[in-house]
C-alpha positions, 0 to 999 in steps of 0.5 A, spaced: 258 476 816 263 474 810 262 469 806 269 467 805 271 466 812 264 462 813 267 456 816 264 451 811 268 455 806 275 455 810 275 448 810 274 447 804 279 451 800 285 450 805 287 444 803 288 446 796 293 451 800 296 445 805 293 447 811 290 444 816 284 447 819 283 447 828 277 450 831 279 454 837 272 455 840 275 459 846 278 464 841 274 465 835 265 468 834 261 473 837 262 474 844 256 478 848 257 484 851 259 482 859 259 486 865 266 489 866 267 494 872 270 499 868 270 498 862 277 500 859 275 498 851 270 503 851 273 506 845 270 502 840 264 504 837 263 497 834 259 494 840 261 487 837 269 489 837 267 492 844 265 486 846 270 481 843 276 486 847 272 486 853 273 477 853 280 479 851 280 480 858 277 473 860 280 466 863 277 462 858 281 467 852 287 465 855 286 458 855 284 458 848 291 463 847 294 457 850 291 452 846 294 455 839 301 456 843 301 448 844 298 447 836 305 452 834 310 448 839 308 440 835 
């Protein structure tokens, strides 16, 4: 992990830059590896990369796009 978008870190710094900081849980971590029938996000060799762009496909990652979206519009 990167020690400069370590969430303590992020926090921190953004105010000096006049943005707020919004934890989106649904959209943000390392997601485990799920059980897709087919699995069309094979090509990546990056195990997690593969496993976040399998949860791309999920419910709760559109909520959580949903989520954002609403932030945007206030």
């Amino acid at each position: 992990m990167n020690p400069h978008f370590n969430k303590a870190n992020v926090i921190k710094l953004l105010p000096h830059e006049n943005i707020e900081y919004i934890h989106i849980e649904k959209l943000g971590g390392r997601r485990e590896k799920t059980d897709l029938a087919h699995n069309s996000n094979s090509h990546w060799q990056n195990k997690s990369f593969q496993a976040y762009a399998n949860y791309m496909k999920t419910q709760s990652f559109k909520e959580g796009i949903d989520e954002i979206l609403l932030v945007c519009k206030a």
